[in-house]
C-alpha positions in Angstrom: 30.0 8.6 -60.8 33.6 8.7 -59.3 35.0 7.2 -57.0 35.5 10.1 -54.3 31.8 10.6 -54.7 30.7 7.1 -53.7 33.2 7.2 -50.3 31.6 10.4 -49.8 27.6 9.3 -49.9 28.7 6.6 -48.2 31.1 8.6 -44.9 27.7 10.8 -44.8 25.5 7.8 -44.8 27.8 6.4 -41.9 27.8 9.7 -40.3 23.8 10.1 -40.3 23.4 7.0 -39.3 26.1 7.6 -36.1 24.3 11.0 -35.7 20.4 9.0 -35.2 21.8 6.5 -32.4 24.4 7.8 -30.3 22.3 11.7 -29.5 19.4 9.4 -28.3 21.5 7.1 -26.1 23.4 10.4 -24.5 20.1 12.0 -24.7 19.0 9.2 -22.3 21.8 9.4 -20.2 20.8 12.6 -18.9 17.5 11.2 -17.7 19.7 9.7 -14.4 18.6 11.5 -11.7 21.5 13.6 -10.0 21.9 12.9 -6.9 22.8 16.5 -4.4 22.0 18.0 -1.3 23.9 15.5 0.6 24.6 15.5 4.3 25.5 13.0 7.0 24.6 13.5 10.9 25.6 11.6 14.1 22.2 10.2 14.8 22.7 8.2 17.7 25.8 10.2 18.8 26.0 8.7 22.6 29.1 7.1 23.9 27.4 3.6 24.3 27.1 1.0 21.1 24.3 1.4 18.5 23.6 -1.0 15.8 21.4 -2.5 13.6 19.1 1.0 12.2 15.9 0.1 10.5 13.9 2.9 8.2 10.7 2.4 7.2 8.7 5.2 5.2 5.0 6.2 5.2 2.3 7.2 2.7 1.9 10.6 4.7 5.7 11.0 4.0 7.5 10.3 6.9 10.4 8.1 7.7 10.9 6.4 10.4 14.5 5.4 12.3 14.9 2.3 14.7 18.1 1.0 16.1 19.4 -1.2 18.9 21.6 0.6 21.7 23.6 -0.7 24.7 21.9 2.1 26.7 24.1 2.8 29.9 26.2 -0.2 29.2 29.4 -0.8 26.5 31.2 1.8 24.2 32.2 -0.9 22.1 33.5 -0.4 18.8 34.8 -2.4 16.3 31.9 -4.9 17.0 28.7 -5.5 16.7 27.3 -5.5 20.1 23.4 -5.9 20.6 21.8 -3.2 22.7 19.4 -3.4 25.6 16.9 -0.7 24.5 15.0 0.2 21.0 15.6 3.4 20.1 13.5 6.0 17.6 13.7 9.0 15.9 11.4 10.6 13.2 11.6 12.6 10.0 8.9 14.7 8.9 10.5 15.9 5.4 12.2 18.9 7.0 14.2 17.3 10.1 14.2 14.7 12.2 12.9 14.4 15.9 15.6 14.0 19.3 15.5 10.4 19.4 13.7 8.8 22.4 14.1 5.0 23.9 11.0 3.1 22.8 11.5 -0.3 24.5 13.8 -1.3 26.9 14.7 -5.1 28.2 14.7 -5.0 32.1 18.1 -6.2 33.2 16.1 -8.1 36.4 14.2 -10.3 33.9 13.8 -13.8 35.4 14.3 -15.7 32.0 17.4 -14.2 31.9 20.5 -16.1 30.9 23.1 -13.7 29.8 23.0 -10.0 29.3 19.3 -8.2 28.4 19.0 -7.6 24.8 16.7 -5.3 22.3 18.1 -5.5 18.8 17.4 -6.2 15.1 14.4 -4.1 14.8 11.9 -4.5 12.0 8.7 -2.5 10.8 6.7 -1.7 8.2 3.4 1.3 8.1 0.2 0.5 7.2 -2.6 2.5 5.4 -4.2 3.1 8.2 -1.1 5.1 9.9 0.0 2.0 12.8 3.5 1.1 12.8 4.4 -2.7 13.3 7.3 -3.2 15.1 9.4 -6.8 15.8 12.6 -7.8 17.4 14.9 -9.7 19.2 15.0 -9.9 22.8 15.9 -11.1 26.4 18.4 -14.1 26.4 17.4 -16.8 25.2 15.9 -14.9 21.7 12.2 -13.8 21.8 10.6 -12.9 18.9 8.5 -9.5 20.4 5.7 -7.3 18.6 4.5 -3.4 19.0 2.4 -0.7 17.6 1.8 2.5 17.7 0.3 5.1 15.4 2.7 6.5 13.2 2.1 10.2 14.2 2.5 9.3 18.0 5.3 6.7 17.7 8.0 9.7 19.2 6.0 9.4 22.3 6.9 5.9 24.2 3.5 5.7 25.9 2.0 5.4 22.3 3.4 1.9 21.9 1.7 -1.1 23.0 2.7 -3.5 25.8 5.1 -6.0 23.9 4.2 -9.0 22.8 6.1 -12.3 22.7 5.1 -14.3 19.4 7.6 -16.9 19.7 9.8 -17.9 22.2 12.4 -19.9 20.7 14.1 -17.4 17.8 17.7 -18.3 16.9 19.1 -15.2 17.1 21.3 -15.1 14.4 22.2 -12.5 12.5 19.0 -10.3 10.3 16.8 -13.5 10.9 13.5 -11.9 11.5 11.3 -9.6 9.1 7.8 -8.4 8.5 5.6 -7.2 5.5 2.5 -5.6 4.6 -0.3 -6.6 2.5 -3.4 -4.3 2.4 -5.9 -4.1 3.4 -5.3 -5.5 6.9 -2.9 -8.7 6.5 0.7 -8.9 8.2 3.3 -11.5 7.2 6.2 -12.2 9.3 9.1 -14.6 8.8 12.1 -15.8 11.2 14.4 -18.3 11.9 13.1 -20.7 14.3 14.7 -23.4 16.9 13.3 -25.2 19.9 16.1 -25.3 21.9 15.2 -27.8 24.7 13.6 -30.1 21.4 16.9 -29.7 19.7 19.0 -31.2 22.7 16.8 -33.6 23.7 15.6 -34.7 20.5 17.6 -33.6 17.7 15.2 -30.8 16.3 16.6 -29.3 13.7 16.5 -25.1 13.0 13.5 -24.2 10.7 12.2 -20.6 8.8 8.8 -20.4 9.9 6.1 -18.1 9.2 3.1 -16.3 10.9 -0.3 -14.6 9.5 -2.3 -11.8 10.6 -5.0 -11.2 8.7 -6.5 -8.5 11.9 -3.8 -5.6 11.8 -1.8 -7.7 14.4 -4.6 -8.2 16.9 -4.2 -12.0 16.4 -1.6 -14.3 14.9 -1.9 -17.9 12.8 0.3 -20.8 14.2 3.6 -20.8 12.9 4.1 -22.9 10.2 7.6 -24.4 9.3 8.6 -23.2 5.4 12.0 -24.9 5.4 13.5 -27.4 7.4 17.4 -27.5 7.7 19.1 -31.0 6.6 20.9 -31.7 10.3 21.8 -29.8 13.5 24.9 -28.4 12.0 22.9 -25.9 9.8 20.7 -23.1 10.3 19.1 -20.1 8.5 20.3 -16.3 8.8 19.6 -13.3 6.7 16.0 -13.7 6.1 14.1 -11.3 3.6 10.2 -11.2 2.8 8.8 -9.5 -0.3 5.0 -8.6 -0.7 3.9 -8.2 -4.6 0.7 -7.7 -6.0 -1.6 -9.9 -6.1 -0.8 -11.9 -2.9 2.6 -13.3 -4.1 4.5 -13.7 -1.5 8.8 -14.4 -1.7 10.9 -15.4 1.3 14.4 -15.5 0.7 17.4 -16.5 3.3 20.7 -18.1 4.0 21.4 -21.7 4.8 24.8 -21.8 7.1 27.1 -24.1 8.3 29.6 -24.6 11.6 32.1 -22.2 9.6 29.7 -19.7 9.8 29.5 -18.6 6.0 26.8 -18.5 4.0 26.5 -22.1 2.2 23.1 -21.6 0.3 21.0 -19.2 -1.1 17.0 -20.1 -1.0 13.9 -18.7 -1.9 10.3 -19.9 -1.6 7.3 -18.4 -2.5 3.6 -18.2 -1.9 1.1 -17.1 -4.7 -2.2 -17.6 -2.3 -1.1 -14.4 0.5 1.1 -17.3 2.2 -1.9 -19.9 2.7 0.3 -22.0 1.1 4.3 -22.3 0.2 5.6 -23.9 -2.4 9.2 -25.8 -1.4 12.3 -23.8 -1.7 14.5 -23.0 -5.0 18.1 -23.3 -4.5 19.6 -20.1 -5.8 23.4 -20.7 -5.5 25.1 -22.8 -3.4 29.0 -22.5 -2.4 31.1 -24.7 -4.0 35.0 -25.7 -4.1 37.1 -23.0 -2.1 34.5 -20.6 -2.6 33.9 -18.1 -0.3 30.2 -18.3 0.0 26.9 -17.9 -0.6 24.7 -15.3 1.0 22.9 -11.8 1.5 20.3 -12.5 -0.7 17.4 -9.8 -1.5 14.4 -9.5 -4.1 13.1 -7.1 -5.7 9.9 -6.9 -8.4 11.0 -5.6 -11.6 7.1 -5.4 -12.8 5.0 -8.0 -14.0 6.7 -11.4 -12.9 9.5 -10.3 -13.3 12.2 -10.2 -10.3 15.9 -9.2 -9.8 17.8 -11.6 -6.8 21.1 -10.3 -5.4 23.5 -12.8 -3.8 26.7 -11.7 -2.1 29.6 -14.3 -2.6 31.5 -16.7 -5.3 35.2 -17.0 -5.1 35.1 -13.2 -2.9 32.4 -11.5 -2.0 30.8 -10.3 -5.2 27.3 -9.0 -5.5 25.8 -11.5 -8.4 22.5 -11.1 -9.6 19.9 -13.5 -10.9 17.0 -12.7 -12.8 12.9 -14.5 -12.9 10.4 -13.9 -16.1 7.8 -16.5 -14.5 7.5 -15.1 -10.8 10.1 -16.7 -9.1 9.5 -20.4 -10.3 12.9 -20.4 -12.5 16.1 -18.3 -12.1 18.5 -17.1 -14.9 22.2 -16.7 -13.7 24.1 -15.7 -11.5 26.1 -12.5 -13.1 28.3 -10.6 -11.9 27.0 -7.4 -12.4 29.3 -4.7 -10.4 32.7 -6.5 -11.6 34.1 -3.7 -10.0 33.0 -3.7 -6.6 33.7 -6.1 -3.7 33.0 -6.3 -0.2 30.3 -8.3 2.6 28.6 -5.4 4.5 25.0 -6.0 4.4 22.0 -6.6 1.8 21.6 -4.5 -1.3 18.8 -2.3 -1.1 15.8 -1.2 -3.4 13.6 1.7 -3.4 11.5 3.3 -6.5 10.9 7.2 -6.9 8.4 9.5 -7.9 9.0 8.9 -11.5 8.9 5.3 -10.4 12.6 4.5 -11.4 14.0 1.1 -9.5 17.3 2.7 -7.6 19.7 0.3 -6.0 22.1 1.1 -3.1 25.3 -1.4 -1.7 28.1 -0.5 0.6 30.7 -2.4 -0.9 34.2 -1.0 -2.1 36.4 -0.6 -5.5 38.1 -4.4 -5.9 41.8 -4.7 -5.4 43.6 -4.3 -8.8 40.1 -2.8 -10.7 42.2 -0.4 -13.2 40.4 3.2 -14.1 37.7 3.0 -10.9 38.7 5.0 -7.4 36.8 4.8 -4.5 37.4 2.9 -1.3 33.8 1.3 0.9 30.6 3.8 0.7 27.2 3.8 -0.8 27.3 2.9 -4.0 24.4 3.5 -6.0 22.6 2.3 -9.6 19.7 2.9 -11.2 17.6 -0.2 -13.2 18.0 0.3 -17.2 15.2 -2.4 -18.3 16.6 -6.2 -19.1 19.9 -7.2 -16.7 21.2 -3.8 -17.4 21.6 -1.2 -14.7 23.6 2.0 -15.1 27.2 2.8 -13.7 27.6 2.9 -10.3 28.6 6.4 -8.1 29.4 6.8 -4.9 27.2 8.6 -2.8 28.1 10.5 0.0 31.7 9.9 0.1 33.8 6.9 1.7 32.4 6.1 4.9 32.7 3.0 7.4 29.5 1.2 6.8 27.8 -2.1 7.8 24.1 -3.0 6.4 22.7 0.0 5.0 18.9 0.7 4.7 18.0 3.2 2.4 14.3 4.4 1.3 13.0 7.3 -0.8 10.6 9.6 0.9 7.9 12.1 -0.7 9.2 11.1 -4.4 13.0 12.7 -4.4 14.2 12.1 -0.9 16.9 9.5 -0.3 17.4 8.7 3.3 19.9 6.3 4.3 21.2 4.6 7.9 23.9 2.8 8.5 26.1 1.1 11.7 29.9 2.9 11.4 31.8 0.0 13.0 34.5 2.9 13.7 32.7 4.9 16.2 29.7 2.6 17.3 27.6 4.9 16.0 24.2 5.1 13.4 25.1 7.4 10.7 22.0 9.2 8.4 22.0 10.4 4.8 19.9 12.4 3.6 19.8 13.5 -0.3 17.7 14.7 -3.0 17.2 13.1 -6.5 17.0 16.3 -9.3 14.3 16.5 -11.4 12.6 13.5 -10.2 8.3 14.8 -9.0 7.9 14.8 -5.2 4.8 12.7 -3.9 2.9 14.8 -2.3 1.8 13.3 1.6 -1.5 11.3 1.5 -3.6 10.9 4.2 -4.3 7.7 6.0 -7.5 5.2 5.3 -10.5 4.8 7.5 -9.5 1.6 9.5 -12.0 -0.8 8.6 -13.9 -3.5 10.6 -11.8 -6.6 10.9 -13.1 -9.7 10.9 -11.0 -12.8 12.4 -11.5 -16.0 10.5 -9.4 -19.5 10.5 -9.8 -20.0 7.2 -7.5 -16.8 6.0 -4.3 -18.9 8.0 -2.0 -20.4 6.7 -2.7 -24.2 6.3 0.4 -26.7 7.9 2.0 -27.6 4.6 5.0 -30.2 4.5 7.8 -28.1 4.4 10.6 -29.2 2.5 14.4 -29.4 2.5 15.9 -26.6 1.3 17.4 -26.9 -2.8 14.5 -29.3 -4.0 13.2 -26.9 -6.6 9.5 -29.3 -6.6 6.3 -27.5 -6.3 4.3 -28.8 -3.1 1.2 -25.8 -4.4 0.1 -25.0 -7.9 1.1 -22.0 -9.0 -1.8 -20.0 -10.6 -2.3 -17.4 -13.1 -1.5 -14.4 -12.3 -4.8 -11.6 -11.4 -4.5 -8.7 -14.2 -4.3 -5.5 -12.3 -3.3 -2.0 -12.6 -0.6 -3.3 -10.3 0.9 -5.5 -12.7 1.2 -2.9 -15.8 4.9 -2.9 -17.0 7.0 -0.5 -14.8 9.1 1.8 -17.2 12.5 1.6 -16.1 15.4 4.3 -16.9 16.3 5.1 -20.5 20.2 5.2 -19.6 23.1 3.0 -21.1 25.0 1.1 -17.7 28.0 3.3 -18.1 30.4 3.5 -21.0 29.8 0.3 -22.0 26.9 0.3 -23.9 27.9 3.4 -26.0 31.3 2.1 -27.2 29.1 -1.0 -28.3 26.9 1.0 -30.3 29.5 3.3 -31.8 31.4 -0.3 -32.8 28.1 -1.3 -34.0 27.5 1.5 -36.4 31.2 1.7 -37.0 30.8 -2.3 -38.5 27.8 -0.7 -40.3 29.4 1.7 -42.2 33.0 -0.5 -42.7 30.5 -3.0 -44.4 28.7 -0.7 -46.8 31.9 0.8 -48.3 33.0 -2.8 -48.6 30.1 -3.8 -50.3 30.3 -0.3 -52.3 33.9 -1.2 -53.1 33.2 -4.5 -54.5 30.4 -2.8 -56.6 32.9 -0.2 -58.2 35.8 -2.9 -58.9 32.6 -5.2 -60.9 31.6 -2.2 -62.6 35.3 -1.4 -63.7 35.1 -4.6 -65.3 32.1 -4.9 -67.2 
């Protein structure tokens, strides 16, 4: 056979072989949802300060808005400036409701020391349709708690007369959150100080927990999960994630008298927080790093779990992946290496085809050749592994601190933000193409609850924070439906991934007409 035959089998050969990979990766990459329909509304729109929205979604297809605002008090802007009154609006898949004041701090309050306060709201829905609401209050910080069912919660008789859970809350910055596990079980974390103890004593700051195992009707003794090493120290930016079956993942900020970020922590709990096993170290700042903090989880099926830490030399998003449920960490990495910025945690929310989507306000980094785009929503989509797909910008540029973003009924995106510009709470609202909508289901039958000590949690030695010991056993995991493998997307993260498979099959076919070369040149001399 000739020569030109031989190159030819093997450029077709090379060709086919191009032709099998590359149609199935761009095949995939349609599989994205696209994101449209977007619009952006004034939610707040008064001339006073609002800050700090919360959304939380429901099975019946609802979202929920909460924010903190200065009601008759500052316009200010520029600032973050806690409000005196909770405020509440409602979307029921077509609009949302006139918002309405839920809960405000009366300004005569005898434990009073500075101005009345209402801020960093919290909540999460139950089966049953009650909202659980926490926050911050008064001055000193009070840790306060409210329900209401879901359906009334537009109406401010509905909610129940608040309830102080702890009186001696630090007040620093996201340092309080809640979580459901069903059927009837609350958890609730926060950053704790006794601040008489801590001047007369030397207490230090803790992150201490509380149990309901009654829908709220009663709450466990707090107990103490981390400790900090000395009075200088203290713990902000505290996150709780509930998986299947009963595992239980705090994660928080350890900070110093700069006021940056120093540590990144989690602990978890595999017994529905009866016990805590003592804290992992994530990433701690180092050198003339900037610093360590922002950290949120999210369950990637299994035991498997993503962790996003803002910080490193700048304020890079790095990630750290868990194949063992959160006892050991691989990374960090700097997944977005072209996005920078500190404005809040990352969030995580699945759709109706149960794709992991991530959202961060963050901005294009200074230099970054062949990216535009300046600070908005930027948005990815999980691709299996550590891979996660390009990132786009959703929404346009937009002045945003600390984000919260859920998906509603399957395809809705719904997002709230603080714009530190006008001292006002923004709201997206989007549609993911293609993607099935989750039809609204109807709430359980409330069942009879049952109080018992032994469902508390027990007083376990809490530990300081970065000894990565085990003060609980961890056990095997519970096989479930809950813990079948979740399917994420089928897209390559960007470019990237097809211009290493077309190198890959390039080196393929480069080898094969070597190897077909050296054949021909042996047979010439035979």
């Amino acid at each position: 056979m000739k020569k030109s035959k031989y190159l030819w089998l093997l450029f077709s050969l090379g060709l086919l072989i191009l032709l099998i990979i590359l149609p199935g990766s761009l095949t995939a990459q349609q599989e994205i949802p696209e994101i449209t329909d977007v619009t952006i509304r004034n939610v707040s729109n008064t001339a006073a300060s609002s800050v700090d929205p919360f959304l939380v979604t429901d099975r019946a297809g609802n979202v929920h808005l909460f924010w903190s605002e200065d009601v008759g008090g500052r316009a200010a802007i520029g600032g973050t400036t806690a409000g005196n009154t909770l405020m509440y609006s409602r979307w029921d898949g077509v609009s949302w409701t006139s918002p309405i004041d839920i809960m405000i701090t009366p300004a005569d309050d005898p434990s009073l020391t500075e101005e009345p306060k209402a801020w960093q709201p919290d909540a999460i829905v139950d089966d049953y349709g009650n909202i659980h609401l926490v926050w911050l209050g008064l001055h000193p910080e009070k840790l306060f708690y409210s329900t209401a069912p879901a359906d009334a919660a537009n109406t401010a008789s509905a909610w129940s007369t608040p309830e102080v859970l702890d009186e001696n809350l630090t007040g620093t910055i996201y340092s309080v959150d809640i979580d459901y596990e069903s059927p009837n079980t609350l958890h609730l974390v926060y950053a704790r100080v006794n601040w008489e103890e801590q001047y007369a004593k030397g207490e230090p700051r803790t992150l201490t927990y509380l149990k309901s195992t009654d829908g709220g009707a009663t709450w466990s003794d707090p107990v103490d999960i981390a400790i900090a090493p000395d009075l200088e120290r203290g713990f902000s930016n505290v996150r709780l994630l509930v998986v299947p079956e009963g595992k239980l993942y705090v994660s928080w900020t350890e900070w110093d008298q700069t006021g940056n970020g120093q540590i990144a922590n989690v602990a978890r709990s595999l017994d529905s927080g009866a016990t805590w096993e003592k804290p992992v170290r994530l990433a701690e700042r180092r050198g003339n790093e900037y610093e360590r903090d922002w950290v949120k989880l999210a369950s990637l099926g299994d035991d498997k779990l993503v962790a996003t830490i803002e910080g490193g030399f700048r304020a890079y998003r790095q990630f750290l992946y868990s194949d063992d449920a959160g006892k050991t960490w691989e990374g960090p990495k700097d997944q977005f290496y072209w996005l920078i910025g500190e404005n809040g945690f990352v969030e995580f929310a699945r759709d109706g085809a149960d794709n992991l989507h991530l959202f961060v306000a963050q901005r294009i980094r200074e230099g970054t050749i062949g990216r535009d785009g300046g600070l908005g929503l930027w948005h990815s989509v999980w691709l299996g592994g550590d891979q996660w797909s390009d990132t786009e910008l959703v929404g346009g540029l937009n002045q945003m601190v600390n984000p919260r973003v859920v998906i509603a009924r399957g395809d809705t995106i719904i997002a709230a933000w603080y714009d530190f510009q006008v001292g006002e709470i923004l709201v997206l609202n989007a549609t993911l193409e293609g993607v099935p909508q989750i039809p609204p289901q109807p709430w359980l039958e409330q069942p009879e609850t049952v109080s018992s000590s032994s469902t508390q949690p027990q007083e376990t030695a809490p530990a300081e924070i970065g000894d990565s010991s085990s003060n609980a056993e961890a056990l095997p995991a519970v096989p479930s439906l809950d813990t079948i493998p979740l399917q994420p997307a089928a897209r390559p993260a960007g470019p990237g991934l097809l211009i290493t498979v077309g190198i890959i099959s390039s080196a393929i076919f480069i080898f094969v007409v070597f190897l077909a070369m050296r054949l021909l040149k042996h047979r010439r001399h035979i």
